[in-house]
N, C-alpha and C positions, 0 to 999 in steps of 0.2 A: 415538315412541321407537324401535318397531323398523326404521321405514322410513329413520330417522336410522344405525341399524347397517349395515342393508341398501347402504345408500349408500357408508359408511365401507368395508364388503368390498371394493367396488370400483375401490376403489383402486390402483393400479400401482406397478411399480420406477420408471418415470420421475416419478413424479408426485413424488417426497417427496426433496427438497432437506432439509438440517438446521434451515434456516429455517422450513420448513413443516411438517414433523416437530414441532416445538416446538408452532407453532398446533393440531395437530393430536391432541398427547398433551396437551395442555390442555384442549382442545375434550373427550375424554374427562374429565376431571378435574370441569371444570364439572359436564358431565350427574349428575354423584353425587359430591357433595363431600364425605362421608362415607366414601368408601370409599377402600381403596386397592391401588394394582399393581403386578404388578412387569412388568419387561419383556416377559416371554412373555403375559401377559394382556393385555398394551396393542398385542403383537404381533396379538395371536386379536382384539382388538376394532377393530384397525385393517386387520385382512386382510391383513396384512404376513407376507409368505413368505420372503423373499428374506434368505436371513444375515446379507447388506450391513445391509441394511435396519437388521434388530434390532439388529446391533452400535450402530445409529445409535443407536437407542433409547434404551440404556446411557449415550451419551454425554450424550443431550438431559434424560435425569433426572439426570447429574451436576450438566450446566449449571443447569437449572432449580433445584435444589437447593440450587445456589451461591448464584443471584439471588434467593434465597428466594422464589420461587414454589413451590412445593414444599417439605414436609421429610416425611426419613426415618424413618419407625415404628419398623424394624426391617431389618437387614440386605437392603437388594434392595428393599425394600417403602417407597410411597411414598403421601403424601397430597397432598392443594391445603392449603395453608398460609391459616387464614381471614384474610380483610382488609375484610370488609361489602362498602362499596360504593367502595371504592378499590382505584387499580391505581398500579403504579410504572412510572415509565419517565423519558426522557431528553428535554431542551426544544430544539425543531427550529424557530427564529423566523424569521417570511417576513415578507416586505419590509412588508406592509401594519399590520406592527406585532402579530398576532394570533400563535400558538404553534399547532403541532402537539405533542403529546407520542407520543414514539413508543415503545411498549409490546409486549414478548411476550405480556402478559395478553388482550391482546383484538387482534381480525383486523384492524381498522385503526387510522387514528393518531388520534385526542382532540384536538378543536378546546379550544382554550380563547383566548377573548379578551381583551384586552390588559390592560385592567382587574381582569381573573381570574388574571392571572400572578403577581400578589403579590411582585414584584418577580424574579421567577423571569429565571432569561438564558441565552443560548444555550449548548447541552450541560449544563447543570446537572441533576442527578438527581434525582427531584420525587415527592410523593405526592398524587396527583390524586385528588380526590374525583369521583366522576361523577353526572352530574343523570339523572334516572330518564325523561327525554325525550330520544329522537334525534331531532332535527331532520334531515330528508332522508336518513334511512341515517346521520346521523352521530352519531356520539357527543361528546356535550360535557361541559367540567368546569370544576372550580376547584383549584388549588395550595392543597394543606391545608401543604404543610410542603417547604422545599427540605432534602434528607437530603444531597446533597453538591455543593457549590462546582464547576466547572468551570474558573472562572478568579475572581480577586482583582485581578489588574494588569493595563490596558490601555496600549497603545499609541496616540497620538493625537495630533493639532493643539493646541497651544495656543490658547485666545481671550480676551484679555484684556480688562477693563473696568477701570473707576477703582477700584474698591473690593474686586475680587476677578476669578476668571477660572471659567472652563470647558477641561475636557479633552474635546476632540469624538474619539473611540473609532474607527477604523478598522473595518473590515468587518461584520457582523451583529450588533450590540450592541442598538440600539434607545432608547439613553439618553444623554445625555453628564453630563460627572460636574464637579460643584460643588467650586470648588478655590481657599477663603480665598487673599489674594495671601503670606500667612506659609507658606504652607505648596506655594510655588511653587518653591523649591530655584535658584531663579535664571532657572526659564525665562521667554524672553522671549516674546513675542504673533507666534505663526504658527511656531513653533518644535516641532520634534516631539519626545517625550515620552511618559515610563513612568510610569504612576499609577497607586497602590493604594487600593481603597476601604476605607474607617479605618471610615464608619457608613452604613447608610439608614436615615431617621427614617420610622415608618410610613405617613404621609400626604405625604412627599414625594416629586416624582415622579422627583428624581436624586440619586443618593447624594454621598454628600461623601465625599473623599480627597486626597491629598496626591502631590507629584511625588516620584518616587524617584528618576531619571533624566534626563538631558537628550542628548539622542539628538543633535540637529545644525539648522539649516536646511532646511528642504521644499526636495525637489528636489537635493541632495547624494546622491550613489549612496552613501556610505560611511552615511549619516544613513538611506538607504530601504531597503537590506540590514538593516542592522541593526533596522529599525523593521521588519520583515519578523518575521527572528528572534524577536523578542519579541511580535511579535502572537499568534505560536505556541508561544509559551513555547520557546523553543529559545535554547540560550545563545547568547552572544559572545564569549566568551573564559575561557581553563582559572584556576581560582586557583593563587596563585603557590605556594601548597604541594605543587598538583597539577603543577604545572611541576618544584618542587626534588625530590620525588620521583621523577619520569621523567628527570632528571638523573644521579642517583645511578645508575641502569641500565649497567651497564659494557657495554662495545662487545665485546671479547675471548670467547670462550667458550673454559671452563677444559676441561682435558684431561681434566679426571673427569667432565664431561659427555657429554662426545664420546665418552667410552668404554661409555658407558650406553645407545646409539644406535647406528640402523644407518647403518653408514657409507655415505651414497653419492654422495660427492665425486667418484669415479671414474666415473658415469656420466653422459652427455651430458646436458646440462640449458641450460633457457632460459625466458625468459620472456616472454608478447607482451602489449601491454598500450597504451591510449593513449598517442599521442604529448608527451602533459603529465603525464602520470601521474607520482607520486611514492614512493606507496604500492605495493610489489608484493607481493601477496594470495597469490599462485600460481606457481608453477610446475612445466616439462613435464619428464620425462625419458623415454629410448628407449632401451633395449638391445637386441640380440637375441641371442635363449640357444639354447645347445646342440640343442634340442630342435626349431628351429624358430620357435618361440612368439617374442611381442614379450613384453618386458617394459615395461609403462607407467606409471612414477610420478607421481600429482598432490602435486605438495608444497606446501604450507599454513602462512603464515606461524606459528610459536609463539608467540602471544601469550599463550596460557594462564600458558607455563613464565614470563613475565616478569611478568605482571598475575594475582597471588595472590589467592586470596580476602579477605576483610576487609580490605583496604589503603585507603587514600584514591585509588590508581588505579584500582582495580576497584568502589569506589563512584562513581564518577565516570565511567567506564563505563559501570557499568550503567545509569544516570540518564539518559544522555545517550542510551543504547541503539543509535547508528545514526550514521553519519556525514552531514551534510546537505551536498547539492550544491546549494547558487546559481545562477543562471545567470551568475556571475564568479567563483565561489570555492566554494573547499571549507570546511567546517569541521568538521573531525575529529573522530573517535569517542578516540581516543588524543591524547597530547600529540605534535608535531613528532619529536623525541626517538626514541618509538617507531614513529610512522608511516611517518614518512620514512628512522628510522636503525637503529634496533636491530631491528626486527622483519622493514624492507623487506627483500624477497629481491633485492639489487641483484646486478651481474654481477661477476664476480671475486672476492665475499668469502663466505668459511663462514658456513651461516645454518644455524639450526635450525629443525626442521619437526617437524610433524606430517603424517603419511604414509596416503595410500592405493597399495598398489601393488600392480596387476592381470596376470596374463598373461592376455595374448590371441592369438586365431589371426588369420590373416589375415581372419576375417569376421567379424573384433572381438567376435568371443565370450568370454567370462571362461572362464576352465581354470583360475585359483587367484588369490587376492586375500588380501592382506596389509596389518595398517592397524597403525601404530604410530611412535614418536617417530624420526626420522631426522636425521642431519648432511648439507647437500649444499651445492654450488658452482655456481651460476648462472656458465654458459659463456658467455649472449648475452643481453643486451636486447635484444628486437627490440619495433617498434612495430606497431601494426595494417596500417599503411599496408607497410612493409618485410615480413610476413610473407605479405600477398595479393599484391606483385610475384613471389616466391618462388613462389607457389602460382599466378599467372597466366604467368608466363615460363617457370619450372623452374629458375633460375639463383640465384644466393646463398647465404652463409653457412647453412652446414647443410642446403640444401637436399633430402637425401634425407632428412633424421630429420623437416623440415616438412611432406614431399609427404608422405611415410606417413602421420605423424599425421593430414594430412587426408583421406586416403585413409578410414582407421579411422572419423573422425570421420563421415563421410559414409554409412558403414554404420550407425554410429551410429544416425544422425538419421531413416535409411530403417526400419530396423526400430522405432525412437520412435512414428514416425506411424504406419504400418502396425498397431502396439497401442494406438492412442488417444490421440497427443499432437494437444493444436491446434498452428496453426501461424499466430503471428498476429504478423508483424512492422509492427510500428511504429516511425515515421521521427519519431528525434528534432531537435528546433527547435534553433539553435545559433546563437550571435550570436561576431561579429567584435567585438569590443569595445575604445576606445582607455586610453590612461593612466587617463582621469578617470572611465572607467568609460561612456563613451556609445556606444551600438551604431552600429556604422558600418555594416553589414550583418546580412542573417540568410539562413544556410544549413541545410542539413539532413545530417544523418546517417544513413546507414540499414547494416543489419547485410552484411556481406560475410564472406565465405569465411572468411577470419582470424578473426573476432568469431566464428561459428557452429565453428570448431576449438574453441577455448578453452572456448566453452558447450559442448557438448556432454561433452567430458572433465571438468568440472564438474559436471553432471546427472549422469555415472556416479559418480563420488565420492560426493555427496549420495544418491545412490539407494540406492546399497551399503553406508555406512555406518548408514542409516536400515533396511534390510533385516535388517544383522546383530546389530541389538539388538531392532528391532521383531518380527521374523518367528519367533514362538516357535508349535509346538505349542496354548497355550491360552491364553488370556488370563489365567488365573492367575500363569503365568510371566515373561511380560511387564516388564519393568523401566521403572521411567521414564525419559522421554527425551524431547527437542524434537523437536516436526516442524512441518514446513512444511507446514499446510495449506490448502486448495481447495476449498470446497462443490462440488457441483453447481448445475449453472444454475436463476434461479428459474422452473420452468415458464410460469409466465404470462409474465413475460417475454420467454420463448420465443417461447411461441407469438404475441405481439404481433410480435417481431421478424419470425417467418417471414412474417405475417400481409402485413407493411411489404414484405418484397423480393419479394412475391408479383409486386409492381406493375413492377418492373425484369423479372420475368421468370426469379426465382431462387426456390428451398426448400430448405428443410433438412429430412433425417427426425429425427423425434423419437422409435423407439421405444424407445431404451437408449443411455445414454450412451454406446458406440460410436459405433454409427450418427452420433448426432449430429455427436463430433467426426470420423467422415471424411465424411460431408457439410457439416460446416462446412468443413473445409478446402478439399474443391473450391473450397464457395463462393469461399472466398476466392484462393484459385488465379484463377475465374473473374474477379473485378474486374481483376484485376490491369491498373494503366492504363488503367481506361475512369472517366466523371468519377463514379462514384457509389461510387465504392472506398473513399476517405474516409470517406463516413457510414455506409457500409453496415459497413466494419470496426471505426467506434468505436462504430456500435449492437451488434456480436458484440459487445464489450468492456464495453458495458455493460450485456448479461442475464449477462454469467458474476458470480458473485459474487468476493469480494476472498479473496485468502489472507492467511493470519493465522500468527500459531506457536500451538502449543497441546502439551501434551502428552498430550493426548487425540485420536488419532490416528483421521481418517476417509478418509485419503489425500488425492491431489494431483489434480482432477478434471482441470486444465487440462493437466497433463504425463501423463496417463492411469498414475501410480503408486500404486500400494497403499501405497508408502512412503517418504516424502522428506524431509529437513531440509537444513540450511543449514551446513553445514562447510568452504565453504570464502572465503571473507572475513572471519575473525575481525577484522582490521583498521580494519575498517566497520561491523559489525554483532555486539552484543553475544550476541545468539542462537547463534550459532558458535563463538563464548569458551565457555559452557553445551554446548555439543554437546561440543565438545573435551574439558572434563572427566568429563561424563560418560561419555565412549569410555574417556577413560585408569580412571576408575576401575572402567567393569566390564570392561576388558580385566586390567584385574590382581588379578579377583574381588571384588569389592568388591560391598555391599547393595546393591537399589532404593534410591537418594537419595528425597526428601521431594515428594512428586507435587507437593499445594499449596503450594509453596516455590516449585517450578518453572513450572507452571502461572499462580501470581501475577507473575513475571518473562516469563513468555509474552505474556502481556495486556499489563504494561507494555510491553514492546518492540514489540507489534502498531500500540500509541496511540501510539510514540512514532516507528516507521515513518510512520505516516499522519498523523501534524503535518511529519514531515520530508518528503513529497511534497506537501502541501497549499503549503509553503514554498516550494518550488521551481516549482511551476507558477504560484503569486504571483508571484515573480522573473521569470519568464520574461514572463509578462503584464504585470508593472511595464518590462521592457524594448520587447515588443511596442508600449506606445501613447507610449514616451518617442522609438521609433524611425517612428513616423507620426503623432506630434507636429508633425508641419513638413510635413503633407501635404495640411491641411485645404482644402478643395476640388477637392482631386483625385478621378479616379474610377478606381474598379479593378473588373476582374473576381471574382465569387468563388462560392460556393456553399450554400445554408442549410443550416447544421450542428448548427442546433437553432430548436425551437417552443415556446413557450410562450406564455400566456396575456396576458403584457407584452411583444410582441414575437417576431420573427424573430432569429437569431446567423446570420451571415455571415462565411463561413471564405473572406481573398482567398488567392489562387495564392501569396504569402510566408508565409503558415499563420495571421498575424494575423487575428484574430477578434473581431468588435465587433454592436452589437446595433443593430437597426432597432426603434426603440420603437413600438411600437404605435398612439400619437398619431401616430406619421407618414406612418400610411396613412390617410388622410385621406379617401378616394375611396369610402371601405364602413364599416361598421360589422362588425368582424371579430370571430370564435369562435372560440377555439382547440378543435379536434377531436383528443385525448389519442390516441384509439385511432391515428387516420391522418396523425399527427404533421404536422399544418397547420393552418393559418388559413385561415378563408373567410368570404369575403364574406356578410352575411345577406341582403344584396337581390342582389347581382350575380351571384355563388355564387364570385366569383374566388376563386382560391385560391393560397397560398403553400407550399407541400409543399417538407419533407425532402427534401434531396437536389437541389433547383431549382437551375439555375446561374440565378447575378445581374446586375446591376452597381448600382453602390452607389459615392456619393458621401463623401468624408471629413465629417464635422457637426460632429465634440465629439472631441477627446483630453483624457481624467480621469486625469491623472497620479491624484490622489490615492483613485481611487476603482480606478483600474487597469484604467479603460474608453474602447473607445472607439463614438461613438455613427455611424451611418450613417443615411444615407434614399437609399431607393431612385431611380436613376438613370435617368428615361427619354429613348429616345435621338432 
């Protein structure tokens, strides 16, 4: 026991992400189930000095307390919550049919095999009993009881027989579902479809349900979007109530509005924004004052003032949390109405805002900042593409209030990184696409001069107005509020990552999050254009953990702030509608609002962010193998951009990415090596490594599985 303390002392600032913070104030809990701590004692028993740290503390017994690992004795003081020999956690199912359950309660994840799931399915919230044997370091169990649903209705094929049919389920389901022919709503045999499960009988091996839906013909973009959406539970379209209500929205703003607000119709304004865009979220203005100083307002569509609380648009809102982008289409967080008309900040008409407005010097330092409800007048639409000819020639429509801003911006961005921002651009996939929806090409995107204007003045908005509700004297004071937050990276991770570029001839220092991020950033400076830039940048990407909203604030590791949230997209993201409100009501003195009110709508928006990008990189992938669907036996160059245990992933030179299955190395009997992210040969020693350039033959395009299969190419 003491040499377990001993150990625990030794601990560092780098060492304790909130992920492992968690393992770790548990790991205490364990040792003496009996007892209880508060923050400074788990502080003293974890050798945690560091303020950061402890704050973390505070937040990992809220969390834990939430998830009922933990409950509260008394004020600050906490126990382990008893449970015998069971742990809670969430069903993570792999291809071979068996489950991981993946658990705070213990350091790794809970094998349970297929037969032990009890009908348990992926993401489902479960209470696993555990067997008193670890097999190899591992822990194994059984589903005593599924405590909450993850999903009811799947999306799937039709398969039809004489007497009745089956729904075969898209993506990691592991069952397909038994669907009497009465209760087929009309679909036909190969046709795709929404099904809800109505029963499981306990010994049978697929539940029974019924069709809700009938989506279209396999193979119809309108039919594969939409079967997209609904695998992810993401709608398709607003109810018609939620339409006649965003109708009713008048276009005019009444003069007793406008008198309520600061007027700033009179100063220059504009707004830069995709060339398709409809939606405008933002816009820039530029004065300069007396003094010298710029005056720079970020203005921020009003959606709050038209999307009230309890209405059926602001339930509908909030549910939807996020607008989802397709790789062909938008589908909005708002009805049309408001997206595109009443709220857009188009060019020539009065719009209402919500305002951040900063003076700055010429080395864009803030000297005075001002946030509250404004009237303004968009002078220009300009597109991305029109604001970087401005900023690459010098010439065009407003050309000094553009060159400035990017002038400031650019100061901006130097002092960002200089305090700890990463700096990790990634180049978005973009398809040409005709009427019927088929990609005729695929190009890439990447951020330019214009694109890094507009983020930047955006990061000060969000930073500034997260600073001046979060940044109080003590945490007693503190009000609630959303932010946008970043763990830090998970160490191991790390150090596997550095472990991997050691071999290219790259490190990273790990002693404080500093350090790290401006030696990541070198790093990444260094790739620049050489072939390992790819995987080395999307392994940075993936030791940083995911940001989230929360209104339990541990900052933004990835932008190196203490304090950030999301204010300025209300349009897209319901998180910013909540920010909004709560600016206007503690700007006009008003209580702390309802932490777990808001906190409970954090999480929902976090889940419903990450079903909205899970959607979209489906889409992209459904386009990728419908656009080298007609390539099969051709060869291409490419690069392996992932290992695993079934196989190589091979990323060609058009970004598409398809998998070299494992039977198709034929030549060895291969291992996958976790730590040195390869294959190798067990008699030859060959080896497949991360990072290898290929060449790889077309094999298999899986419209319906959204893959495509390769074998290696020799020449």
């Amino acid at each position: 026991m003491v040499k377990k303390k001993k150990n625990r002392k030794k601990k560092t600032y780098q060492t304790f992400n909130k992920k492992r913070l968690k393992k770790a104030v548990l790991n205490v809990f364990y040792e003496d189930p009996q007892k209880t701590y508060n923050y400074k004692q788990l502080a003293a028993a974890l050798g945690v000095k560091d303020p950061e740290i402890k704050k973390l503390i505070n937040v990992v017994l809220e969390e834990l307390a939430e998830n009922e690992n933990l409950e509260q004795v008394q004020r600050g003081k906490f126990k382990l919550k008893s449970r015998g020999g069971y742990i809670c956690g969430r069903v993570e199912l792999q291809p071979q049919g068996f489950a991981y359950i993946i658990s705070e309660e213990v350091d790794q994840p809970v094998l349970v095999s297929q037969r032990n799931l009890n009908h348990a399915m992926e993401g489902d919230k479960v209470r696993v009993y555990l067997y008193a044997r670890r097999k190899k370091h591992q822990f194994e169990g059984e589903v005593s009881e599924i405590t909450e649903r993850a999903k009811t209705t799947f999306v799937g094929t039709v398969e039809r027989s004489r007497n009745f049919a089956f729904l075969v389920p898209v993506g990691k389901v592991g069952f397909d579902i038994f669907i009497p022919n009465e209760k087929l709503n009309g679909a036909k045999d190969g046709q795709k479809a929404i099904a809800e499960i109505t029963e499981w009988p306990g010994r049978s091996k697929s539940p029974f349900g019924e069709v809700i839906e009938v989506l279209g013909d396999v193979g119809n973009n309108e039919t594969e979007m939409h079967a997209i959406l609904a695998e992810f539970d993401l709608p398709i379209k607003f109810p018609n109530n939620v339409l006649k209500a965003a109708e009713r929205i008048p276009l005019e703003i009444p003069e007793e509005e406008i008198k309520n607000r600061r007027d700033m119709r009179g100063v220059t304004t504009f707004t830069i924004d995709p060339h398709d865009a409809k939606d405008f979220d933002d816009a820039l203005s530029i004065k300069k004052l007396d003094n010298g100083f710029w005056e720079i307002g970020i203005h921020i569509a009003d959606v709050s003032h038209y999307v009230q609380p309890n209405t059926i648009l602001d339930d509908e809102a909030h549910n939807r949390a996020t607008s989802v982008y397709l790789v062909d289409r938008v589908v909005p967080m708002l009805p049309e109405k408001l997206s595109n008309g009443v709220c857009s900040l188009r060019p020539n008409e009065d719009k209402l805002c919500f305002s951040a407005v900063f003076m700055l010097n010429d080395e864009a330092e803030v000297q005075k900042e001002w946030f509250g409800r404004t009237v303004i007048h968009s002078d220009r639409r300009f597109t991305y593409e029109e604001a970087q000819d401005i900023i690459e020639t010098g010439e065009g429509d407003l050309k000094d209030e553009v060159l400035l801003l990017d002038g400031l911006a650019k100061k901006l961005r130097g002092k960002r990184f200089r305090e700890g921002s990463l700096a990790f651009d990634r180049i978005e996939v973009k398809f040409e696409i005709d009427e019927i929806g088929r990609p005729l090409s695929v190009y890439f995107k990447e951020s330019k001069d214009s694109n890094k204007l507009i983020e930047e003045f955006m990061l000060l908005a969000n930073k500034r107005v997260a600073e001046f509700i979060g940044k109080v004297k003590s945490e007693k004071q503190a009000k609630t509020f959303v932010y946008r937050i970043h763990d830090r990276p998970d160490p191991d991770k790390l150090d596997s990552f550095n472990y991997f570029i050691k071999k290219f001839g790259y490190g990273i220092q790990t002693t404080n999050p500093k350090t790290i991020a401006q030696t990541m950033n070198k790093l990444m400076n260094d790739v620049k254009g050489k072939s390992e830039q790819n995987v080395i940048e999307t392994l940075a990407i993936r030791s940083m953990a995911k940001a989230e909203y929360s209104t339990r604030n541990i900052g933004h590791y990835g932008l190196g702030f203490d304090f950030y949230s999301h204010f300025t997209s209300p349009i897209r993201r319901y998180p910013d509608v909540m920010v909004h409100r709560l600016l206007e009501r503690y700007l006009d003195g008003g209580r702390s609002a309802n932490a777990q009110k808001y906190e409970d709508m954090c999480k929902h928006s976090s889940e419903m962010e990450n079903r909205a990008a899970n959607a979209e990189r489906s889409s992209i992938k459904y386009k990728q193998v419908e656009f080298m669907k007609d390539k099969i036996g051709e060869v291409f160059e490419g690069v392996i951009s992932g290992v695993t245990d079934w196989g190589i992933y091979v990323e060609l030179e058009n970004k598409c990415e398809g998998l070299v299955p494992v039977r198709e190395l034929d030549d060895d009997f291969y291992i996958f090596d976790e730590k040195n992210y390869c294959l190798v040969g067990k008699h030859s020693n060959n080896t497949y490594q991360l990072g290898e350039n290929v060449t790889v033959e077309i094999l298999r395009a899986n419209l319906e599985r959204k893959q495509l299969d390769f074998k290696l190419f020799d020449h």
